[in-house]
N, CA, C and O atoms as CSV, one atom per row, in Angstrom:
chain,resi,resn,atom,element,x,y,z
A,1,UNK,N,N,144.145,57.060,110.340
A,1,UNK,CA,C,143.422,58.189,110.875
A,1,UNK,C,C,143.198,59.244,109.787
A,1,UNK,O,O,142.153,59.892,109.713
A,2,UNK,N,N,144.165,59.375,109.000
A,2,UNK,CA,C,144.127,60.605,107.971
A,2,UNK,C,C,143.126,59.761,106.816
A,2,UNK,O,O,142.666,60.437,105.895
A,3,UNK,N,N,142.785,58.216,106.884
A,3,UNK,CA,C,142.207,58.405,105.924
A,3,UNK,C,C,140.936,58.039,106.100
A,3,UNK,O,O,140.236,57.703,105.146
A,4,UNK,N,N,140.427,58.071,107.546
A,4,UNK,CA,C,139.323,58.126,107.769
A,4,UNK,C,C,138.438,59.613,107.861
A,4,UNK,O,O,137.228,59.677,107.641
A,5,UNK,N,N,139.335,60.831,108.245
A,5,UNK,CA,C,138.969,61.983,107.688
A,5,UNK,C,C,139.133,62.455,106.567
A,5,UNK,O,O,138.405,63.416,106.319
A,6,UNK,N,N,140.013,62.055,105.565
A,6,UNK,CA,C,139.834,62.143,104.374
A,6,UNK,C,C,138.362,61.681,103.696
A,6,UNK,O,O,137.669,62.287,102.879
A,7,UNK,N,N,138.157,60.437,104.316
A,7,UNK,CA,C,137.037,59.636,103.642
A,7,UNK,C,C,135.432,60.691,104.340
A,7,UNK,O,O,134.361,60.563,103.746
A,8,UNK,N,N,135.489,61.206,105.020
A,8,UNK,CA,C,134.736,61.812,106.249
A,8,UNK,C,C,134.769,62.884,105.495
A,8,UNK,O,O,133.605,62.836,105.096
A,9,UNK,N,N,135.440,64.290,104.738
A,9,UNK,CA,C,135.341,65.175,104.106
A,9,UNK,C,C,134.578,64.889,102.480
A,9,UNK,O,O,133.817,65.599,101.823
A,10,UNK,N,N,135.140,63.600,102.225
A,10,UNK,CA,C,134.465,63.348,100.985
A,10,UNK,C,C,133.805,63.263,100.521
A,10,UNK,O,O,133.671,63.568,99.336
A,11,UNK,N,N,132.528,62.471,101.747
A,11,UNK,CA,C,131.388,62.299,101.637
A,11,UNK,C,C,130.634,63.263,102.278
A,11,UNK,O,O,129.433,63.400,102.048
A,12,UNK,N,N,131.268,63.960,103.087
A,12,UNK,CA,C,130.467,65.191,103.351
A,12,UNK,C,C,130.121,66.276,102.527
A,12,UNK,O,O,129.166,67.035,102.690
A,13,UNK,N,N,131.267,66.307,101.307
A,13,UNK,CA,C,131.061,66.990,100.162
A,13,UNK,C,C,130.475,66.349,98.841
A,13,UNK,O,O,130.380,67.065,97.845
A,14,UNK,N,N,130.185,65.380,98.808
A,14,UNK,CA,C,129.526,64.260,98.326
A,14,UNK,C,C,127.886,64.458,98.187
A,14,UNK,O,O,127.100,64.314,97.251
A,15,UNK,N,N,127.750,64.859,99.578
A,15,UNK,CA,C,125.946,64.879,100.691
A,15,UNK,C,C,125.867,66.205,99.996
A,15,UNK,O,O,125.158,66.157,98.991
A,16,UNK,N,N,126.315,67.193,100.212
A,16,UNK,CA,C,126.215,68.343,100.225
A,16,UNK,C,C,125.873,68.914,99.079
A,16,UNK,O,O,124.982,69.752,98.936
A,17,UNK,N,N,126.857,68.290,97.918
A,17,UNK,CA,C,126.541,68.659,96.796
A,17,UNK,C,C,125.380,68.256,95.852
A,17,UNK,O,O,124.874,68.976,94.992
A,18,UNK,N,N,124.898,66.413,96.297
A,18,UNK,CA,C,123.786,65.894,96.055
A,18,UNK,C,C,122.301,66.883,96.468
A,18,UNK,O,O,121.283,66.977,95.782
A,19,UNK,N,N,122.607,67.590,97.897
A,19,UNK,CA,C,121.195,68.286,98.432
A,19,UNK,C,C,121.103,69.305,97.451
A,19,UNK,O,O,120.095,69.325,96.744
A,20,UNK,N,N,122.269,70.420,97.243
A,20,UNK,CA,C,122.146,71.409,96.852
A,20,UNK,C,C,120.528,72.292,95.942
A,20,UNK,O,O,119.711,73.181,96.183
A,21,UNK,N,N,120.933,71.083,94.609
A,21,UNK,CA,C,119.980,71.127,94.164
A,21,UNK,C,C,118.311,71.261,94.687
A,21,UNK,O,O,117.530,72.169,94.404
A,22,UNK,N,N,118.119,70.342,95.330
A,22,UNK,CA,C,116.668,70.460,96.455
A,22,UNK,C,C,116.296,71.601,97.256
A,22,UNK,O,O,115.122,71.948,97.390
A,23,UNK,N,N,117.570,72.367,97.954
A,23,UNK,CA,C,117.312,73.111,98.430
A,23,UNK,C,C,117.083,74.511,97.833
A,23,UNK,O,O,116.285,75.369,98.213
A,24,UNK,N,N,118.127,74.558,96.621
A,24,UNK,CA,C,117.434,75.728,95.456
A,24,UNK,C,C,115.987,75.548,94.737
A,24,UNK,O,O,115.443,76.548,94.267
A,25,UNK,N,N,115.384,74.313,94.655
A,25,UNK,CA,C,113.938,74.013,94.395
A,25,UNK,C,C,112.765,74.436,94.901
A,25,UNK,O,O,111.723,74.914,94.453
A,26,UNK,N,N,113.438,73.974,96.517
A,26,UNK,CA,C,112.311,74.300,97.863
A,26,UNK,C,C,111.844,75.998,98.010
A,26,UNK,O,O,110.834,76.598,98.376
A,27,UNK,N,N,113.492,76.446,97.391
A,27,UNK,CA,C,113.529,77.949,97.682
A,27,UNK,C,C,112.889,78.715,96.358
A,27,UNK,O,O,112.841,79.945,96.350
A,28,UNK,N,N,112.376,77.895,95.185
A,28,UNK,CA,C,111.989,78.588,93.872
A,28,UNK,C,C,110.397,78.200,94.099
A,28,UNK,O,O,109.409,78.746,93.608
A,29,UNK,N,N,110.461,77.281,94.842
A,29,UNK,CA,C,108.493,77.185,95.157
A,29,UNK,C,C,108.040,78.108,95.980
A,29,UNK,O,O,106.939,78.625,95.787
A,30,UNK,N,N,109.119,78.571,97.403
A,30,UNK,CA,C,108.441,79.274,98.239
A,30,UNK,C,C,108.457,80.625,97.682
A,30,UNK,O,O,107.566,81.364,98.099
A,31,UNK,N,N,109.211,81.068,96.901
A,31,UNK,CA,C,109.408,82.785,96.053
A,31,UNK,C,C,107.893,82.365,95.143
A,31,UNK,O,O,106.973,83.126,95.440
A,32,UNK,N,N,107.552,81.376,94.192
A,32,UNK,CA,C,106.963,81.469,93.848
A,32,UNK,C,C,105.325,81.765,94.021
A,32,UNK,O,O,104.518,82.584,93.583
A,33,UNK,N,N,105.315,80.535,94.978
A,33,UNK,CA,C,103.796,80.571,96.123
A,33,UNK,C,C,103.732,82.358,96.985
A,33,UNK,O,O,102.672,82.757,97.467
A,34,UNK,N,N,104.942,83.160,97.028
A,34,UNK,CA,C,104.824,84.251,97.401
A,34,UNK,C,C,104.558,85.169,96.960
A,34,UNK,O,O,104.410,86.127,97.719
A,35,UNK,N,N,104.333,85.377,95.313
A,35,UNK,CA,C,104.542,86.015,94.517
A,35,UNK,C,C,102.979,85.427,93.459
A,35,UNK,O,O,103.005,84.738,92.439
A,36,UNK,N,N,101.804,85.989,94.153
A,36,UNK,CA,C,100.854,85.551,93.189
A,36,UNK,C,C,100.839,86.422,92.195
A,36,UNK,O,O,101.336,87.542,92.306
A,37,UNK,N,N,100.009,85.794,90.647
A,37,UNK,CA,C,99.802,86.323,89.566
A,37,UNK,C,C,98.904,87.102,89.812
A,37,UNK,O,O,97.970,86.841,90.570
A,38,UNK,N,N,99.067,88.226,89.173
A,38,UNK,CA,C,98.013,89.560,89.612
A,38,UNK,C,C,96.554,89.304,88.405
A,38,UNK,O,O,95.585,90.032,88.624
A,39,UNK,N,N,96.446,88.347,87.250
A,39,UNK,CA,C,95.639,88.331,86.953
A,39,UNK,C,C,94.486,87.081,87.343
A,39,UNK,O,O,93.370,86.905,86.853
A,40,UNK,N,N,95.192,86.304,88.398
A,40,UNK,CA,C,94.913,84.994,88.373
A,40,UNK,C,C,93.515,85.227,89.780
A,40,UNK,O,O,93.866,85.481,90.932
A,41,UNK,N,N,92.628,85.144,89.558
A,41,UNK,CA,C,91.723,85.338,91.320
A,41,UNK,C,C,91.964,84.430,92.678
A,41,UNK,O,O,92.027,83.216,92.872
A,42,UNK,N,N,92.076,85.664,93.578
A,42,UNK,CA,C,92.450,84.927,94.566
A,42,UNK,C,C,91.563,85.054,95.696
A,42,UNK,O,O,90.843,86.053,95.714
A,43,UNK,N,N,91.484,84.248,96.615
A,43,UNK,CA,C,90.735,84.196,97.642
A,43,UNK,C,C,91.384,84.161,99.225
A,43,UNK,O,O,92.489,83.647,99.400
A,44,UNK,N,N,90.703,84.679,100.233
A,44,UNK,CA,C,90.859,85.038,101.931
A,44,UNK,C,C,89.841,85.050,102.198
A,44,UNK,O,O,88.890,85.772,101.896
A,45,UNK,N,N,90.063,83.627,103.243
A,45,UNK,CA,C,88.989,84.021,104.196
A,45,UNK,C,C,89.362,83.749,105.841
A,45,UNK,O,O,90.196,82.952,106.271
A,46,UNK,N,N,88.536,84.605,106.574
A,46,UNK,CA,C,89.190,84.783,108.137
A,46,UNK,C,C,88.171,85.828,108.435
A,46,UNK,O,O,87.217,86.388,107.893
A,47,UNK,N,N,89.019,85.821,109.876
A,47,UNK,CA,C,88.103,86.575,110.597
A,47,UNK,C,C,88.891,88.352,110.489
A,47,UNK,O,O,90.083,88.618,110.334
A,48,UNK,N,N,87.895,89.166,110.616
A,48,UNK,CA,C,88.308,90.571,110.615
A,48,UNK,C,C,88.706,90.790,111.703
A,48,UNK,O,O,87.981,90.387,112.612
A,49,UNK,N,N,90.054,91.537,112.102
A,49,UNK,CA,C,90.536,92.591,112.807
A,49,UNK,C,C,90.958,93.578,112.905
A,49,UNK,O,O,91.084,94.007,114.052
A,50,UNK,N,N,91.262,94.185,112.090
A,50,UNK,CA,C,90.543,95.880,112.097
A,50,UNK,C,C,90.036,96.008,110.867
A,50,UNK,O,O,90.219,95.276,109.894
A,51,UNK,N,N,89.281,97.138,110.977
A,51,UNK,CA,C,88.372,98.001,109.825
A,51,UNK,C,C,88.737,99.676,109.442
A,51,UNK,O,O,89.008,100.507,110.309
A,52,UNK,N,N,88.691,99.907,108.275
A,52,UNK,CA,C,89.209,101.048,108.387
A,52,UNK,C,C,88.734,101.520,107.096
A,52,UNK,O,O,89.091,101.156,105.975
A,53,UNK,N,N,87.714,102.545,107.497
A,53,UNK,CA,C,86.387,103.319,106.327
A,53,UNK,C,C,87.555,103.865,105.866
A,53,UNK,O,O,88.129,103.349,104.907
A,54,UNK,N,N,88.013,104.895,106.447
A,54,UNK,CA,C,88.916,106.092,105.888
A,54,UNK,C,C,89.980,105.201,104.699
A,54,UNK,O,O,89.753,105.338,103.497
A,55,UNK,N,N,90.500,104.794,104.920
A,55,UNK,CA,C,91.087,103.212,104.227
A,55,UNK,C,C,91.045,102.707,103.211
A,55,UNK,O,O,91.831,102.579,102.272
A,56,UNK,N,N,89.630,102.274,103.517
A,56,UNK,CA,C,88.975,101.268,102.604
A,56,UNK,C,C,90.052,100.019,102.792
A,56,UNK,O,O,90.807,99.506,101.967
A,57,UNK,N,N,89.887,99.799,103.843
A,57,UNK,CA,C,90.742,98.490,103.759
A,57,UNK,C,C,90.003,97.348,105.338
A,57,UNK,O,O,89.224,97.735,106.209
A,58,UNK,N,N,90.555,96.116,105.198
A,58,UNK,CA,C,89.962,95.029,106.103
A,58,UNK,C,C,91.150,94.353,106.277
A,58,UNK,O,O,91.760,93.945,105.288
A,59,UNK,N,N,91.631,94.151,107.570
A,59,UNK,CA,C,92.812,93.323,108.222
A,59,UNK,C,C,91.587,92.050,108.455
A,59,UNK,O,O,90.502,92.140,109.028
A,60,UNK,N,N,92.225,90.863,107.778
A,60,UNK,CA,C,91.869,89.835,107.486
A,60,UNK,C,C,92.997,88.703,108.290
A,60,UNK,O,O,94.119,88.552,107.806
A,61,UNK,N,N,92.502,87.809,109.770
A,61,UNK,CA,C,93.409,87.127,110.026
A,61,UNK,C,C,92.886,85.876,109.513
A,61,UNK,O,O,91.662,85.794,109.620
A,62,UNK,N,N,93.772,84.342,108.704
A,62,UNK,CA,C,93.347,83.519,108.263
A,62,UNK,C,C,92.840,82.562,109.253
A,62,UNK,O,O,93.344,82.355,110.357
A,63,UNK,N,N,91.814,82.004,108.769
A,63,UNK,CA,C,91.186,80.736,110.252
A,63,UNK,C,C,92.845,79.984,110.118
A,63,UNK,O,O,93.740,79.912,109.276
A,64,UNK,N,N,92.599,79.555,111.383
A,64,UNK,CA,C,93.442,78.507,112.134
A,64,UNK,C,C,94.777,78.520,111.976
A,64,UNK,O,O,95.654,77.662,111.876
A,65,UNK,N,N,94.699,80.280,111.977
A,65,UNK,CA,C,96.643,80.575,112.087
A,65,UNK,C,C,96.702,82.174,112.698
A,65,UNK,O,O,95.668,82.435,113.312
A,66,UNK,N,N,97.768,83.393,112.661
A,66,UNK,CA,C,98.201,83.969,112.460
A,66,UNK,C,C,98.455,84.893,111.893
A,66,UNK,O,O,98.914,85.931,112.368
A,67,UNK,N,N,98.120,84.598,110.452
A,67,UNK,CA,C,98.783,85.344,109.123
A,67,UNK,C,C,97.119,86.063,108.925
A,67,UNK,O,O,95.945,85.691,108.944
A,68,UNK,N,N,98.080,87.566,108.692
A,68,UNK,CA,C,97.112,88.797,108.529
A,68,UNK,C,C,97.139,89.452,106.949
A,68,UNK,O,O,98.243,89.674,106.450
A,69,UNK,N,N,96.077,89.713,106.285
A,69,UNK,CA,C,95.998,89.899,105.310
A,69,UNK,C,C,95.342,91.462,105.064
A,69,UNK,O,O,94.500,91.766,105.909
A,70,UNK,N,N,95.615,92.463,104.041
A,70,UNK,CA,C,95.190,93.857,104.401
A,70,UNK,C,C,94.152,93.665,102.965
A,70,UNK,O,O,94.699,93.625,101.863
A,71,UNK,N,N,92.773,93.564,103.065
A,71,UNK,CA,C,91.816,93.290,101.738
A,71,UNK,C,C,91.559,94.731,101.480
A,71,UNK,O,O,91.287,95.388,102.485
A,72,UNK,N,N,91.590,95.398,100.275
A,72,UNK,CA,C,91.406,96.914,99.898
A,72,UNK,C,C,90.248,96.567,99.011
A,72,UNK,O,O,90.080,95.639,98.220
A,73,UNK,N,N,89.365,97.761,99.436
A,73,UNK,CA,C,88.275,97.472,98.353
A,73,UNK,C,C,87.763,98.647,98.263
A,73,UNK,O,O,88.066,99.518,99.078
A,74,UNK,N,N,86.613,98.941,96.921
A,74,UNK,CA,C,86.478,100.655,96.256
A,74,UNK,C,C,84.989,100.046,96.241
A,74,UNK,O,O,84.671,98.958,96.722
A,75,UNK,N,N,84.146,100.955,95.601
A,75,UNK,CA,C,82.820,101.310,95.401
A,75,UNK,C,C,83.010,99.854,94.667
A,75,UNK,O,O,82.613,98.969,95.425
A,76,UNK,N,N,83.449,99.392,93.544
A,76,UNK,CA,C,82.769,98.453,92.811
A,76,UNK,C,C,83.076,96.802,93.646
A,76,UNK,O,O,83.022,95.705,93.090
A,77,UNK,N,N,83.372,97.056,94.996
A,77,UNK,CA,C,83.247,95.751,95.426
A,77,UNK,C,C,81.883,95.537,96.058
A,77,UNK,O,O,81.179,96.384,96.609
A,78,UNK,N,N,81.625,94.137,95.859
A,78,UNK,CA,C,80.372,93.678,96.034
A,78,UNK,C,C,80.392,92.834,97.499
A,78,UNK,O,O,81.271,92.004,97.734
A,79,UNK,N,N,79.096,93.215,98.644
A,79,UNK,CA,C,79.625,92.837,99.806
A,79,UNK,C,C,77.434,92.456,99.849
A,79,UNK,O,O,76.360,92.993,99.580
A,80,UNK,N,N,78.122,90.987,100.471
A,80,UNK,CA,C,77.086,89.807,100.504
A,80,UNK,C,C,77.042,89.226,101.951
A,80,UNK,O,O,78.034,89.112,102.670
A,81,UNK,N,N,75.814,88.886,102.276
A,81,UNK,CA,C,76.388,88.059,103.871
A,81,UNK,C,C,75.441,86.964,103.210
A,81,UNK,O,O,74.700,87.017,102.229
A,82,UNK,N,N,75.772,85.855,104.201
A,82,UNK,CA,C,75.365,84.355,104.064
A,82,UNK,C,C,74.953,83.700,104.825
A,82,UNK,O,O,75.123,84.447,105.789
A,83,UNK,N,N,74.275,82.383,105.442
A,83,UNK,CA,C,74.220,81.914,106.340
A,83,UNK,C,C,74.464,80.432,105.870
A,83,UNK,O,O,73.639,79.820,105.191
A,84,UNK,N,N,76.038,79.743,106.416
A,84,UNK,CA,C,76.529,78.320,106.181
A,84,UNK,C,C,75.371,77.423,105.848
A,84,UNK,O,O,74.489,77.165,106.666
A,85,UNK,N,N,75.399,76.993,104.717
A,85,UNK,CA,C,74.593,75.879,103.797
A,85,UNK,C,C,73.425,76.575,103.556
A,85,UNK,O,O,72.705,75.737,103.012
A,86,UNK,N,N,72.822,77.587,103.635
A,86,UNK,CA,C,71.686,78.269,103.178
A,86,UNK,C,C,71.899,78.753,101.507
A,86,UNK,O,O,73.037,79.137,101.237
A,87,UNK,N,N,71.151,78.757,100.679
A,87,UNK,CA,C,71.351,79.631,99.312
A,87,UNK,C,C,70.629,80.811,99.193
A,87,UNK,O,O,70.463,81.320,98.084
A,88,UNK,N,N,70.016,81.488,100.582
A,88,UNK,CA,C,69.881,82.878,100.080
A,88,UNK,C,C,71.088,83.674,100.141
A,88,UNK,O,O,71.845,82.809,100.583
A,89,UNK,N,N,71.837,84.750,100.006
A,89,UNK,CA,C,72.454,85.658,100.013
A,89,UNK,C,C,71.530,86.912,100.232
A,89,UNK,O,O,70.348,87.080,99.933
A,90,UNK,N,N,72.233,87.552,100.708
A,90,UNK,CA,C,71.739,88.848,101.572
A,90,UNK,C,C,72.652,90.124,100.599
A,90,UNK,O,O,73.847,89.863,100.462
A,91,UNK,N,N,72.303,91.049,100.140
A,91,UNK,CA,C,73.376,92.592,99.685
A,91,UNK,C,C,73.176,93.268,100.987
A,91,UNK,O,O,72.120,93.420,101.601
A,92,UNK,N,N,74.634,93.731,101.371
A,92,UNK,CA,C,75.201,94.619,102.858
A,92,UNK,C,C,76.376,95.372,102.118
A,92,UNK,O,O,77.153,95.120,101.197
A,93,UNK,N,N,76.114,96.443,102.993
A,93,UNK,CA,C,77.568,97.292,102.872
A,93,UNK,C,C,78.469,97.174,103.725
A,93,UNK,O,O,78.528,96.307,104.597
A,94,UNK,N,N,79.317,98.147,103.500
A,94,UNK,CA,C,80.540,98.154,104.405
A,94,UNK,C,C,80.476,98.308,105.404
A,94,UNK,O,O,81.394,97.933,106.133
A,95,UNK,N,N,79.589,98.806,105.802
A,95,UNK,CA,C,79.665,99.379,107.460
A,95,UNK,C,C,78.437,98.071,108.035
A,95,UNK,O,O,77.667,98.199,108.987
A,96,UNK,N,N,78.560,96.958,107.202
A,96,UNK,CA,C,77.758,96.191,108.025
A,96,UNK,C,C,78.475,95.286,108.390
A,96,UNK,O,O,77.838,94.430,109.004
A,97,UNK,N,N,79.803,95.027,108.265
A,97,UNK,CA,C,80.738,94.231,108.473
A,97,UNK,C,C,81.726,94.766,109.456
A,97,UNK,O,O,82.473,95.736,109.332
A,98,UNK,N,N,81.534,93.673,110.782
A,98,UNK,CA,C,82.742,94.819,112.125
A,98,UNK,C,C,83.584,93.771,112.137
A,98,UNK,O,O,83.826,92.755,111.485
A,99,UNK,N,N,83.864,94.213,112.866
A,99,UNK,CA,C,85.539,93.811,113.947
A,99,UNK,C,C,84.699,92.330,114.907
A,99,UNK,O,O,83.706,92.341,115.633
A,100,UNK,N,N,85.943,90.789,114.353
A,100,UNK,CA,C,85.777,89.744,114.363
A,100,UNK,C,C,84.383,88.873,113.690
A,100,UNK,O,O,83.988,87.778,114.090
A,101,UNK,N,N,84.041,89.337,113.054
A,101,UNK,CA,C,83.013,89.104,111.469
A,101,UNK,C,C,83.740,87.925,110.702
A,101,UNK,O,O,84.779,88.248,110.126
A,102,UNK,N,N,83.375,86.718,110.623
A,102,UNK,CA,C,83.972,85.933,109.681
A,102,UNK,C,C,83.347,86.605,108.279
A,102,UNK,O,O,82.226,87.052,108.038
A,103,UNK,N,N,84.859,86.454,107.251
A,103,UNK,CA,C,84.877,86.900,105.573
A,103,UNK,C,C,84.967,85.701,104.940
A,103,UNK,O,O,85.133,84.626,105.516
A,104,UNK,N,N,84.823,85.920,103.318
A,104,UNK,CA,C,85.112,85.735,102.519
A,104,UNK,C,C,85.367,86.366,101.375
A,104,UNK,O,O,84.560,86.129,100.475
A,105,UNK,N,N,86.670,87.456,101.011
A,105,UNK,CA,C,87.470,87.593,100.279
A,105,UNK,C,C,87.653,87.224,98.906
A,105,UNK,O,O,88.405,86.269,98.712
A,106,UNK,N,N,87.124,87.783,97.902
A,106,UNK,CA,C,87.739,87.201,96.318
A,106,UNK,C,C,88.258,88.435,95.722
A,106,UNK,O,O,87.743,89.501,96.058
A,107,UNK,N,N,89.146,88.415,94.942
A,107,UNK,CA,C,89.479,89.838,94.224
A,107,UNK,C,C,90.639,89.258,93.833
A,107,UNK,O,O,90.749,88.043,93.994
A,108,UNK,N,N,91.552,89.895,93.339
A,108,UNK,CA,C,92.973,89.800,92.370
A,108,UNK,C,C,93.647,90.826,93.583
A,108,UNK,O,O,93.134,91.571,94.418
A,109,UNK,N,N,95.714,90.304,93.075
A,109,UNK,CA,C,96.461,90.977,93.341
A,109,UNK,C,C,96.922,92.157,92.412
A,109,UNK,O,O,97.074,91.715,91.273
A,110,UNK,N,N,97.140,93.210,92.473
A,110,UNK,CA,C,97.834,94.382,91.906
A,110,UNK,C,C,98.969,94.174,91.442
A,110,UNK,O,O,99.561,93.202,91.912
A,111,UNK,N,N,99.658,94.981,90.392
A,111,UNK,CA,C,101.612,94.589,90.879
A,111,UNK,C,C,102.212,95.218,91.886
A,111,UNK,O,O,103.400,94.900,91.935
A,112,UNK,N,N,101.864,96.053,92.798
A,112,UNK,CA,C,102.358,95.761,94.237
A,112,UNK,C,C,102.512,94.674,95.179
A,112,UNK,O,O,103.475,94.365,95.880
A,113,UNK,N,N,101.049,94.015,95.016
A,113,UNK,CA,C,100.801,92.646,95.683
A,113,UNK,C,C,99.349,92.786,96.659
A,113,UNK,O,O,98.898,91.934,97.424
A,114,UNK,N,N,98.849,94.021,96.383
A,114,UNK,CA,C,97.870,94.360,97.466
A,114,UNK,C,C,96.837,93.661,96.481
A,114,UNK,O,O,96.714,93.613,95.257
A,115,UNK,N,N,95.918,92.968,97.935
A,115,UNK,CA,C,94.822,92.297,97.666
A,115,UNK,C,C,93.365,92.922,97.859
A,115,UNK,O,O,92.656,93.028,98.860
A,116,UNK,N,N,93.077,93.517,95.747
A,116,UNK,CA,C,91.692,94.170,96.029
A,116,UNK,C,C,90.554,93.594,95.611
A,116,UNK,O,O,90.290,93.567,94.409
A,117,UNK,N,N,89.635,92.997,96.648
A,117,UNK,CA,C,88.647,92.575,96.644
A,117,UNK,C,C,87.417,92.704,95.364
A,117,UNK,O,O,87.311,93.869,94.981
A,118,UNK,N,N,86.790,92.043,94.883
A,118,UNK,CA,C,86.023,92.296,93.875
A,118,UNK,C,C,84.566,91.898,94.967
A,118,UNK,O,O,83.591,92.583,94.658
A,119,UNK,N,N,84.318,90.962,96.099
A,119,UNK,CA,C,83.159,90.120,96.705
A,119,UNK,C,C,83.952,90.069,97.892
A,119,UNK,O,O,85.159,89.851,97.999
A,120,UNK,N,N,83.036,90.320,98.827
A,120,UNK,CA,C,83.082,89.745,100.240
A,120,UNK,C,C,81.988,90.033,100.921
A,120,UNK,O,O,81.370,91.045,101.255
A,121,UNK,N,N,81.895,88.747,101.058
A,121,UNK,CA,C,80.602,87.958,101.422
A,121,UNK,C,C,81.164,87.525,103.212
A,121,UNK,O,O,82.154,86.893,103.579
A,122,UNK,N,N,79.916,88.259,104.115
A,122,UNK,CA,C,80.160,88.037,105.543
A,122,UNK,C,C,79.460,86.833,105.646
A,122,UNK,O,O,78.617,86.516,104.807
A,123,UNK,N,N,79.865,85.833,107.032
A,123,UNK,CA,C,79.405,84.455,106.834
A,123,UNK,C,C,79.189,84.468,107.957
A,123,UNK,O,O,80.010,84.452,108.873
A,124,UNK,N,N,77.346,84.516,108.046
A,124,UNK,CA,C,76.543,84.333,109.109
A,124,UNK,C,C,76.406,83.010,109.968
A,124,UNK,O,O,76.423,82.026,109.229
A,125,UNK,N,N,76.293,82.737,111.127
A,125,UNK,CA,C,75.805,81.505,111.328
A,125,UNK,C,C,74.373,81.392,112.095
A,125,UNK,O,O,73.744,82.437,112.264
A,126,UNK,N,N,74.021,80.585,112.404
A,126,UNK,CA,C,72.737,79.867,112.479
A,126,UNK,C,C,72.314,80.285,113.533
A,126,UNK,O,O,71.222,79.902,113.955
């Protein structure tokens, strides 16, 4: 009996110590993937839920989830609408873009992490 729990602790510390490693891996990808490069361009796209002139900012929820994104943008962002598979582009301002408007989002992160838009382009449909 004692040396079937003996054998039972052994390999449990055996398992344990084999995972370890993996699980400090899993945990250096997800810090990483969290932590974008502020010079690297990044992109959001979703639908808008709130707007906010005073702001200058766009609550951005991503298609086919949850996750809310706050897009900040100044005079030198460039705001385009589209219509899916068409190649004209349209120039619009800010106040032509409301509340549940599908985006598209490009700009860089800050070293805060805030995401400021350089293009967003509203995406018309047919």
């Amino acid at each position: 009996m004692v040396k079937k729990l003996l054998a039972l602790v052994f390999t449990s510390l055996l398992v344990f110590s084999a995972s370890a490693p993996l699980f400090a891996q899993e945990a250096a990808k997800e810090e990483k993937a969290a932590k974008p490069k502020k010079t690297e361009q990044a992109r959001w796209e979703g639908i808008v839920v709130r707007s906010s002139s005073e702001k200058s900012t766009l609550d951005v929820r991503k298609r086919g989830g949850n996750i809310e994104k706050t897009i900040h943008y100044d005079s030198s962002t460039k705001w385009t609408s589209q219509e899916h598979g068409s190649k004209t582009v349209n120039n619009i301002t800010a106040a032509d873009v409301k509340d549940g408007d599908r985006v598209i989002c490009v700009g860089t992160y800050d070293e805060k992490g805030d995401f400021h838009a350089t293009l967003i382009s509203k995406r018309l449909t047919k």
